[in-house]
C-alpha positions in Angstrom: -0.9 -20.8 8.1 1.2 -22.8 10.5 3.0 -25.4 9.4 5.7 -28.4 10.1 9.3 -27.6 8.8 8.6 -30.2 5.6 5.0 -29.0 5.0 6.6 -24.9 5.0 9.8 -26.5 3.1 7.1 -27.8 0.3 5.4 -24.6 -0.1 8.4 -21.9 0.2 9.7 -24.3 -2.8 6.2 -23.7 -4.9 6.4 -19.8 -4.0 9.7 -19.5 -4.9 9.1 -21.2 -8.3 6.6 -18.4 -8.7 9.1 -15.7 -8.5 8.4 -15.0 -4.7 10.9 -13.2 -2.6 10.9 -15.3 0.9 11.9 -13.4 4.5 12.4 -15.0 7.7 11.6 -13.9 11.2 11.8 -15.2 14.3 11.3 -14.9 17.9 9.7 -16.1 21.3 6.8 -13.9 20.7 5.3 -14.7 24.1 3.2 -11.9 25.0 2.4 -10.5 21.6 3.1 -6.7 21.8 3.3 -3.8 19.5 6.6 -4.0 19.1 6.0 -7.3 17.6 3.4 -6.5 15.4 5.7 -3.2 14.2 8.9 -5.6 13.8 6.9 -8.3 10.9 5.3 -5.4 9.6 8.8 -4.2 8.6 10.2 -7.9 7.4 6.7 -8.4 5.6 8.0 -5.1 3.1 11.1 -6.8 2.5 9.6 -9.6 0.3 6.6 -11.6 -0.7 6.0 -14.4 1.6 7.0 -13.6 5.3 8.0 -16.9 7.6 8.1 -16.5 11.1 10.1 -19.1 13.1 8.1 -19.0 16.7 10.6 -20.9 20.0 9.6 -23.4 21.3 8.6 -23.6 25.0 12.0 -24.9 25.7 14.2 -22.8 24.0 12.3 -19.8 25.3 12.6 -21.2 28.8 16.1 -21.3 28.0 16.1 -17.9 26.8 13.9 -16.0 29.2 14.2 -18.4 32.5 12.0 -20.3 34.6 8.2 -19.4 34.3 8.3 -18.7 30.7 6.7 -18.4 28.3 3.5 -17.4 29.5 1.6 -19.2 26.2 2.3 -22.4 24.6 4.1 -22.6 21.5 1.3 -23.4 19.3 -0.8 -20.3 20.8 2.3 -18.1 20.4 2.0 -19.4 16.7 -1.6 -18.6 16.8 -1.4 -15.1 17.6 1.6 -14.4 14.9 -0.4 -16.7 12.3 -3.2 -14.4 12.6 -1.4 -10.8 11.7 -2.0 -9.7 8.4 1.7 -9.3 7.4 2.6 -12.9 8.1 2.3 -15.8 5.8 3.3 -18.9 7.4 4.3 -19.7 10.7 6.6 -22.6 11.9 7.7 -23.8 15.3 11.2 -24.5 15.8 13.4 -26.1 18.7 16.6 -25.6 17.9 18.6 -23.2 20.3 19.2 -20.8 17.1 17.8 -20.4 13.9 20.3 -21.1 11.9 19.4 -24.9 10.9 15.4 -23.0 9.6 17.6 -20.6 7.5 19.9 -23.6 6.2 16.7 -25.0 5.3 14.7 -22.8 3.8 17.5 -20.3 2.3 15.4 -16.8 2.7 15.9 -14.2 0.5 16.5 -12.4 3.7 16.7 -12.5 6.8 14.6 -10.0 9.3 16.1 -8.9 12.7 14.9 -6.4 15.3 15.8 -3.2 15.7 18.3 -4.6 19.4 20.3 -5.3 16.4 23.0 -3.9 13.8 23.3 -6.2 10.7 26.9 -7.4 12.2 25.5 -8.0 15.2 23.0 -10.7 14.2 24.5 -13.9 15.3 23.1 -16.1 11.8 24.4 -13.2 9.4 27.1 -15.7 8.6 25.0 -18.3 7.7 22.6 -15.9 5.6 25.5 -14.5 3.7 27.1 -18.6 3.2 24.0 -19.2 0.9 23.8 -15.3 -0.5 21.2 -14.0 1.6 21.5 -10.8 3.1 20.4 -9.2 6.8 18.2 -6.5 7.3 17.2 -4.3 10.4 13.7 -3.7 10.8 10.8 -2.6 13.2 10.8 0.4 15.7 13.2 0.8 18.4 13.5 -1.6 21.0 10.9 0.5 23.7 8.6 -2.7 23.9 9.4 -6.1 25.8 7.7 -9.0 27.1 10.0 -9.1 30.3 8.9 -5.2 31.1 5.0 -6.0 30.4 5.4 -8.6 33.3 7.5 -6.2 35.4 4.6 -3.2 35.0 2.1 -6.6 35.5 3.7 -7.4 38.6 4.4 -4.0 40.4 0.4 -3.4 40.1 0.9 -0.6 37.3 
């Protein structure tokens, strides 16, 4: 289900008041790959309810450079929304995620596997309201940047 920041604020507050464990993930997601779908799979065994936070165009442009993303935001969201581990989906613009964890206070917080749980750059702001970091998904051996690359040498 995709939803705006207040609508997924409203319902993390229902599921939470029915004993739900909440996760977070989040990414660009541009060109949905099986690293992806390996990565939520992981965050989805952490808790109950898994919230992705999708970039929006902009901050993936900012993130990834000129001619991305490939797909809008809301098709990005699409595409997560419809994977079976995933409960809601939310666009965010912000240049991190730290205002969506502020927010909506996740029981944890999901990274990928480019990661070590002090390297996360929100780990501060999970632990300021007692959330805690984990690692998940397979190793980092999938990429939307190297799909293009094979895409554009002809492979």
């Amino acid at each position: 289900m995709i939803l705006s920041r207040d609508e997924l604020v409203a319902r993390i507050d229902a599921d939470r008041k029915n004993g739900s464990r909440v996760v977070l993930a989040n990414g660009c997601f541009d060109v949905l790959h099986v690293g992806h779908v390996r990565y939520l799979a992981g965050a989805r065994e952490l808790g109950d309810i898994l919230v992705v936070g999708v970039n929006s165009d902009a901050q993936v442009e900012r993130l990834k450079g000129a001619g991305r993303p490939i797909l809008s935001a809301m098709e990005r969201a699409e595409l997560v929304d419809a994977l079976e581990p995933v409960t809601y989906v939310t666009v965010f613009d912000e240049p991190t995620v730290e205002e969506l964890l502020l927010v909506l206070k996740p029981d944890v917080h999901a990274k990928g596997t480019d990661y070590t749980e002090d390297t996360v750059p929100e780990r501060d702001v999970v632990r300021s309201y007692g959330g805690r970091v984990a690692i998940v998904g397979d190793p980092k051996d999938h990429s939307t940047s190297a799909i293009l690359a094979r895409l554009a040498k002809g492979d």
